[in-house]
C-alpha positions in Angstrom: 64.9 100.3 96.8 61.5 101.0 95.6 58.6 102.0 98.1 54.9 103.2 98.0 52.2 104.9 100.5 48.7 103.8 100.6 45.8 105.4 102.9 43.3 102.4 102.5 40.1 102.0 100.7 37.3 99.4 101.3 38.4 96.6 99.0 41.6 97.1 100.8 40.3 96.1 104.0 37.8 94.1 103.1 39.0 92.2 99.9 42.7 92.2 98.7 44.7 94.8 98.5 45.8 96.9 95.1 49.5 97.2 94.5 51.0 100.5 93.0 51.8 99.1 89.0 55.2 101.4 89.6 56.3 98.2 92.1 55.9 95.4 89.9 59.4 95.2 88.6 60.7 95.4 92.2 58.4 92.0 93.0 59.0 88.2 92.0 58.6 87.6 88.4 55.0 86.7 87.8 53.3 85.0 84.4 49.9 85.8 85.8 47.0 83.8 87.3 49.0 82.5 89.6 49.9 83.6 93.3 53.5 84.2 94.8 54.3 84.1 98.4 56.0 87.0 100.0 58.2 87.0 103.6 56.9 90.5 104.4 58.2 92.2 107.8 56.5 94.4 109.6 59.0 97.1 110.3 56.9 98.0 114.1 57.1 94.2 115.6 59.9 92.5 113.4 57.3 89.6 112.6 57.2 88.1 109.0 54.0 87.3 107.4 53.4 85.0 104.2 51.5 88.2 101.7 50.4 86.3 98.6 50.8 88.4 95.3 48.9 87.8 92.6 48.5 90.0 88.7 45.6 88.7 86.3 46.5 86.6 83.7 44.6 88.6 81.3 43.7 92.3 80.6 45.0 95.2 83.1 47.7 93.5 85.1 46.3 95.0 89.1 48.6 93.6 91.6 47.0 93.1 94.5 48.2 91.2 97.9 45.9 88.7 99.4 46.1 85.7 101.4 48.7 87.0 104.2 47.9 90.2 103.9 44.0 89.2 104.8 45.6 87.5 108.5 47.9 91.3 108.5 45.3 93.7 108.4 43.3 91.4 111.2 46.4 91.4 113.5 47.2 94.9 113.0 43.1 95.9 113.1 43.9 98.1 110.0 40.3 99.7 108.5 39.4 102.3 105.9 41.6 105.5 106.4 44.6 104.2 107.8 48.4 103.9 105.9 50.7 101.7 104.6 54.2 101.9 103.4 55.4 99.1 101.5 59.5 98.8 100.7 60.8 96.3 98.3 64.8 96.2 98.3 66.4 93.5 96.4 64.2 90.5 97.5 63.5 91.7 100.7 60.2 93.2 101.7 59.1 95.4 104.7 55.7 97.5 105.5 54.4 99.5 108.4 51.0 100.6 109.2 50.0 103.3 110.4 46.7 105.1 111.7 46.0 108.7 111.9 45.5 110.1 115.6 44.8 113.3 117.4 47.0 114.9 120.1 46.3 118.6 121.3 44.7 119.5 118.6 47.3 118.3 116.2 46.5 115.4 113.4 49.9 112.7 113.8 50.4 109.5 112.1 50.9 106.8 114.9 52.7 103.0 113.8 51.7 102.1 117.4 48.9 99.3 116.4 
Protein backbone atom coordinates (compact mmCIF):
# COMPACT_ATOMS: atom_id res chain seq x y z
CA UNK A 1 0.00 0.00 0.00
CA UNK A 2 1.29 3.26 -0.84
CA UNK A 3 -0.29 6.59 0.58
CA UNK A 4 0.42 10.47 0.54
CA UNK A 5 -0.69 13.69 2.65
CA UNK A 6 -1.55 16.93 0.98
CA UNK A 7 -2.54 20.31 2.81
CA UNK A 8 -4.04 22.06 -0.42
CA UNK A 9 -2.87 24.84 -2.55
CA UNK A 10 -4.88 27.05 -4.97
CA UNK A 11 -4.58 25.10 -8.18
CA UNK A 12 -5.69 22.37 -5.94
CA UNK A 13 -8.89 23.77 -5.31
CA UNK A 14 -9.37 25.68 -8.07
CA UNK A 15 -7.84 23.73 -10.98
CA UNK A 16 -6.78 19.91 -10.76
CA UNK A 17 -5.02 18.58 -8.29
CA UNK A 18 -0.99 17.57 -8.34
CA UNK A 19 -0.29 13.99 -7.43
CA UNK A 20 2.85 13.07 -5.31
CA UNK A 21 5.32 11.44 -8.50
CA UNK A 22 6.28 8.69 -5.46
CA UNK A 23 2.45 7.32 -6.36
CA UNK A 24 2.64 6.81 -9.91
CA UNK A 25 3.65 3.18 -9.87
CA UNK A 26 0.87 2.45 -7.51
CA UNK A 27 -1.77 4.03 -10.23
CA UNK A 28 -3.14 2.46 -13.67
CA UNK A 29 -0.56 2.31 -16.22
CA UNK A 30 -0.65 5.52 -18.20
CA UNK A 31 1.12 6.38 -21.85
CA UNK A 32 0.30 10.05 -21.27
CA UNK A 33 -2.08 12.62 -22.70
CA UNK A 34 -4.71 10.65 -21.97
CA UNK A 35 -7.06 10.50 -18.78
CA UNK A 36 -7.88 7.26 -16.62
CA UNK A 37 -10.85 7.00 -14.46
CA UNK A 38 -10.42 6.10 -10.84
CA UNK A 39 -13.33 4.44 -8.30
CA UNK A 40 -12.04 6.53 -5.47
CA UNK A 41 -13.83 6.11 -1.81
CA UNK A 42 -14.07 8.35 0.44
CA UNK A 43 -13.12 6.62 3.61
CA UNK A 44 -15.67 9.34 5.96
CA UNK A 45 -19.13 8.53 3.81
CA UNK A 46 -18.21 5.18 1.93
CA UNK A 47 -19.30 6.99 -1.44
CA UNK A 48 -17.13 6.29 -4.66
CA UNK A 49 -16.42 9.02 -7.02
CA UNK A 50 -15.08 8.71 -10.71
CA UNK A 51 -11.28 10.99 -10.10
CA UNK A 52 -9.82 11.18 -13.57
CA UNK A 53 -5.92 10.87 -13.65
CA UNK A 54 -4.14 12.30 -16.12
CA UNK A 55 0.30 12.68 -16.71
CA UNK A 56 1.55 14.92 -19.76
CA UNK A 57 2.49 13.24 -22.66
CA UNK A 58 5.51 15.20 -22.81
CA UNK A 59 8.23 16.84 -20.58
CA UNK A 60 7.80 16.45 -16.52
CA UNK A 61 5.27 13.77 -16.12
CA UNK A 62 2.85 15.88 -13.00
CA UNK A 63 0.00 13.64 -12.17
CA UNK A 64 -2.69 15.47 -11.37
CA UNK A 65 -6.56 14.36 -10.68
CA UNK A 66 -9.28 16.18 -12.36
CA UNK A 67 -12.64 15.64 -13.58
CA UNK A 68 -14.13 13.72 -10.32
CA UNK A 69 -12.01 15.15 -8.16
CA UNK A 70 -13.41 18.77 -9.45
CA UNK A 71 -17.37 17.37 -8.30
CA UNK A 72 -15.19 15.90 -4.66
CA UNK A 73 -13.77 18.94 -3.47
CA UNK A 74 -17.46 20.71 -4.22
CA UNK A 75 -19.23 18.04 -2.26
CA UNK A 76 -16.77 17.97 0.48
CA UNK A 77 -16.40 22.14 0.34
CA UNK A 78 -12.61 21.49 0.58
CA UNK A 79 -10.55 25.12 0.08
CA UNK A 80 -6.93 26.18 0.50
CA UNK A 81 -5.44 24.81 3.81
CA UNK A 82 -7.34 21.78 4.29
CA UNK A 83 -5.85 17.80 3.94
CA UNK A 84 -5.95 15.01 1.99
CA UNK A 85 -4.80 11.45 2.35
CA UNK A 86 -4.81 9.48 -0.59
CA UNK A 87 -4.16 5.33 -0.30
CA UNK A 88 -3.60 3.24 -3.24
CA UNK A 89 -3.54 -0.62 -2.38
CA UNK A 90 -3.57 -3.01 -5.22
CA UNK A 91 -6.19 -1.37 -7.45
CA UNK A 92 -8.22 -0.04 -4.93
CA UNK A 93 -8.17 3.59 -3.96
CA UNK A 94 -9.48 5.47 -0.84
CA UNK A 95 -8.96 9.34 0.40
CA UNK A 96 -10.24 11.39 3.28
CA UNK A 97 -10.36 15.00 3.83
CA UNK A 98 -9.79 16.73 6.35
CA UNK A 99 -9.86 20.43 7.72
CA UNK A 100 -8.09 21.92 10.49
CA UNK A 101 -10.27 23.21 13.58
CA UNK A 102 -9.90 24.77 16.94
CA UNK A 103 -11.18 23.32 20.18
CA UNK A 104 -10.07 24.91 23.63
CA UNK A 105 -7.41 26.33 22.47
CA UNK A 106 -6.04 23.27 20.85
CA UNK A 107 -5.45 23.10 16.75
CA UNK A 108 -7.27 19.22 15.67
CA UNK A 109 -7.64 17.84 12.36
CA UNK A 110 -11.48 17.13 11.85
CA UNK A 111 -12.71 14.42 8.69
CA UNK A 112 -16.14 15.69 9.76
CA UNK A 113 -17.04 17.62 6.32
Amino acid sequence: MSSFTKILCETDVKKQMAVNSDLVNHLPQSRGGETVNLPVMDVSSGTTWEFGYYVRRDGHPKPVFQGGWHDYRRNKGLKVGDKITFWADDGSYRIKAERKIKLMGQEFWSSDL
